[in-house]
N, C-alpha and C positions, 0 to 999 in steps of 0.2 A: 504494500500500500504506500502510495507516496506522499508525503508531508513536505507543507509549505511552512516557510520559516522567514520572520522578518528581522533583523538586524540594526540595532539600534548602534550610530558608529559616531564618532567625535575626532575631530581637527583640534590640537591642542598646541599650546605654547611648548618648546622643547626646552623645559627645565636643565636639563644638562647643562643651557649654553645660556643662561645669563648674564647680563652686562650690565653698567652701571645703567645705561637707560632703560630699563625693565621694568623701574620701578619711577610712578610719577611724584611729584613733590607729594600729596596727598594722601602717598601709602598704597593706592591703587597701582594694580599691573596694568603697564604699557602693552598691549598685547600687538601692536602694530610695529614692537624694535623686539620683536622675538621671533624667530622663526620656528614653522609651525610642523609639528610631527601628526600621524596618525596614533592615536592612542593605542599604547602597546598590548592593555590587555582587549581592547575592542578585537586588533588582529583576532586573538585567540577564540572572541566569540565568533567571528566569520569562520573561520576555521571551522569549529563545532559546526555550523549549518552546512559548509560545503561537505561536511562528513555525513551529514546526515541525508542529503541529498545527494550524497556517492551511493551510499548503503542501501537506500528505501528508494529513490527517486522525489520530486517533486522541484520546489521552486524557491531560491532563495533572493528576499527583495533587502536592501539597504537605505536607512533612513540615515540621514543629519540634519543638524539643527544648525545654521550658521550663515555668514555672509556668504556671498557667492564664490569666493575664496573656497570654502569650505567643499566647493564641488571634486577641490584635489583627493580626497579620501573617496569620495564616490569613484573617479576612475582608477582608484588604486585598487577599491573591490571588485570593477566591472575587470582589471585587468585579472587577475587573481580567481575568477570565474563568477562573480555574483551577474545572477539573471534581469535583476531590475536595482534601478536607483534612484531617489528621489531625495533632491534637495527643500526642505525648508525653512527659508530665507523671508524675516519681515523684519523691519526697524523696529516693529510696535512688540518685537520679543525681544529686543536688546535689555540686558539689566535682570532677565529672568534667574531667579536663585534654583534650589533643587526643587521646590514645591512645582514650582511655576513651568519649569524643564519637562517634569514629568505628567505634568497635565497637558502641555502641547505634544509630546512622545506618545503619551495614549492618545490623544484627538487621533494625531497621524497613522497611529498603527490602523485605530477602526476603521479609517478612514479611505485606509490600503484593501482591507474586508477580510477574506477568509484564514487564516492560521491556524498553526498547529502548534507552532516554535516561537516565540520572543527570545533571541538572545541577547545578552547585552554583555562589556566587561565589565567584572566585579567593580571599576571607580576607575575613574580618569586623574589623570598624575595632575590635571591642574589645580584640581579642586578637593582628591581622597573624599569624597564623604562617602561613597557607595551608597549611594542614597535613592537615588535615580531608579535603578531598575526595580529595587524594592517599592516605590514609590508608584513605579508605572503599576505593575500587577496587581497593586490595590484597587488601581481608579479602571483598571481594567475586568476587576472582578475575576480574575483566575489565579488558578496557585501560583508557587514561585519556590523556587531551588536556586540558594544560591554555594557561590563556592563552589562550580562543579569541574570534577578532577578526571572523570571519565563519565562518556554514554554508554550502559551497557546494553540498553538493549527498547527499543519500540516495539510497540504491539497492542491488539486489543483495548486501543483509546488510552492507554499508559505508556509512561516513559519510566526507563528504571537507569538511574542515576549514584554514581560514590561521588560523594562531596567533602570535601576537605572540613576537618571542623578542629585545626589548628593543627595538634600534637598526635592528630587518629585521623579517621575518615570514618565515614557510614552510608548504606544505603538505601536510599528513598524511592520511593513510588510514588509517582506522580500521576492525574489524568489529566489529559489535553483537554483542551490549550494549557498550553504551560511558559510562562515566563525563566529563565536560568541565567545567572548571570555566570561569568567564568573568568579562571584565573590564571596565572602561565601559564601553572604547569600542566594545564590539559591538555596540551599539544603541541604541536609545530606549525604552526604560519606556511602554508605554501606559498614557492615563488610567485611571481607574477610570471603568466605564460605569455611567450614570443607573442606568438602568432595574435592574441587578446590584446597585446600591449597596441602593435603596429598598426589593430582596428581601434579600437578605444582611445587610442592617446589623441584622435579630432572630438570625442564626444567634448557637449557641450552642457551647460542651461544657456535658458536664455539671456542671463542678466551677463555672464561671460560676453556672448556675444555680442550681447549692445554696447559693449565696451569696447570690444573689439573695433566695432563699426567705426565709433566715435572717435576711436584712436588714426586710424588710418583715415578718415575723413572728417576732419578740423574743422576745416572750412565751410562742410554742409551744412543744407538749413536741415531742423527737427524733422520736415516731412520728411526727408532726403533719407536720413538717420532710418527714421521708422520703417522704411520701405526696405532699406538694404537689409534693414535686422531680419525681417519678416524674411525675405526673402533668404536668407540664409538658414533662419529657424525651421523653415519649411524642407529646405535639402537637407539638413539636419535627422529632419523627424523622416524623409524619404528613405532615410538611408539608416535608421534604426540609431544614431549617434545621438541623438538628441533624450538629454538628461532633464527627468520631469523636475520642475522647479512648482513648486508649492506655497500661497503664504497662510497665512493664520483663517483668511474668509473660506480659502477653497477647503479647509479642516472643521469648519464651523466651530472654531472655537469662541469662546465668551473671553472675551477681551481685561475682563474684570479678573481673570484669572490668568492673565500673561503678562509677560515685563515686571515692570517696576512694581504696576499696582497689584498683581498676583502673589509680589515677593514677599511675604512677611519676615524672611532673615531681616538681621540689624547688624552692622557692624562695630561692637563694644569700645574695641580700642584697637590702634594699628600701632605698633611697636619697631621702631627702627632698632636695628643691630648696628653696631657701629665697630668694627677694629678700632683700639686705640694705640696698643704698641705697634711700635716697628721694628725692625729685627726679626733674629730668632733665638730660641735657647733648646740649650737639647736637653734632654730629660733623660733622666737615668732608668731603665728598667727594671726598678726595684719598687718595693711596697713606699718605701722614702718618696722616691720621685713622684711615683705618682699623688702621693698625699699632698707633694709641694704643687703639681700641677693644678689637682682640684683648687687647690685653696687659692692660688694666682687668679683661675678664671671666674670661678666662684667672689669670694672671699674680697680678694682686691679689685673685682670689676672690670676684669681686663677687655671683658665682652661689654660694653655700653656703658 
């Protein structure tokens, strides 16, 4: 029997590679002086659906949530093997915290229709809450598995799953629809295939291409602009490369529950780190040294 799976995937800031301007006078990340990775345990939940659609058959679709930028991770799935991909992209969701993320993720999924599978990764490295997915399969009304470290086996309207649960694992049964969020170590990421890459790497959205347009032609007037988009949108969609771009109306979401005014986080306090030595000192590998090191960083403030 085959089972359709949709994929919940995120464009993130690459924390590895911070620089002084990452961070604005205000304590807020610069997210536009960072350059942007595909969320590492997202990989692993694509992975899990393309496993599951090796195994059983069926269809695996990929959701984000972001500017049109964010359509980079959509063709890193379509090259990778995902069957469908759908960008969505509105200002009126900018400032959305994890409440608000996950009420626009569940509009989107219903939105997409039949399912079997939600996967998502355990938490995206720019924000750790793992909040998200758990969140979704609430407002979506189906169970949820999370931490999963293997699929062992479909069938008979259940999924039978081991899930990490720290220092063990256990195994759960589940009935479809089922939400699972997952974590490295369930598998391996396959590459991106040739022959996918060499099709997929023109896929577009639309908002790509109006840019596109706009770039190579300066000087046109708006109608000029509209006409060449369209016109390109259109070869696009003839030729299967054309990447569905979505905003918040075509989801029917309530608006009172996205962006800022959906977000009830607050942000308490933002706390600057600051080095204040300079230099270095080496430290002795003994129970001494180290006692002298806490108390330097601690103790004397070395850190702020």
């Amino acid at each position: 029997m085959p089972y359709d799976s949709i994929v919940c995937v995120k464009q993130v800031p690459d924390t590895a590679n911070v620089t002084a301007e990452a961070m604005r006078e205000d304590g807020t990340v610069n997210r536009g002086a960072l350059p942007t990775i595909f969320n590492p345990e997202d990989l692993h939940a694509l992975e899990s659906a393309l496993d599951v659609r090796d195994q059983y058959g069926g269809t695996v679709t990929v959701v984000t949530m972001g500017p049109p930028k964010a359509a980079d991770v959509l063709r890193d799935c379509l090259f990778r093997g995902a069957d469908r991909a759908i960008l969505l992209t509105d200002r009126r969701a900018a400032a959305s915290d994890t409440l608000a993320t996950s009420y626009i993720l569940s509009q989107a999924i219903k939105t997409v229709g039949r399912y079997d599978f939600v996967f998502c990764g355990r938490q995206a490295i720019d924000g750790d809450t793992a909040q998200v997915g758990p969140q979704c399969a609430e407002k979506l009304g189906i169970p949820q598995v999370t931490y999963l470290e293997e699929m062992i086996s479909v069938g008979d309207g259940f999924a039978r799953v081991r899930r990490s649960i720290g220092k063990g694992w256990e195994i759960v049964e589940a009935r479809l629809p089922v939400l699972i969020t997952v974590i490295e170590s369930a598998n391996r990421p396959r590459p991106s295939a040739a022959r996918r890459v060499m099709r997929m790497k023109r896929a577009r959205v639309a908002a790509e291409v109006a840019s596109e347009v706009k770039a190579e032609m300066p000087e046109a007037f708006e109608d000029q602009l509209a006409a060449e988009t369209d016109r390109r949108v259109k070869a696009l969609q003839e030729a299967g490369l054309l990447i569905e771009q979505w905003d918040l109306d075509r989801i029917g979401a309530d608006l009172s529950r996205c962006g800022l005014a959906g977000s009830p986080t607050k942000v308490n306090r933002i706390q600057a780190i600051v080095l204040t030595k300079e230099g270095y000192t080496e430290i002795e590998p003994t129970e001494e040294g180290i006692k002298g090191l806490i108390h330097e960083l601690v103790v004397d403030r070395t850190w702020g």
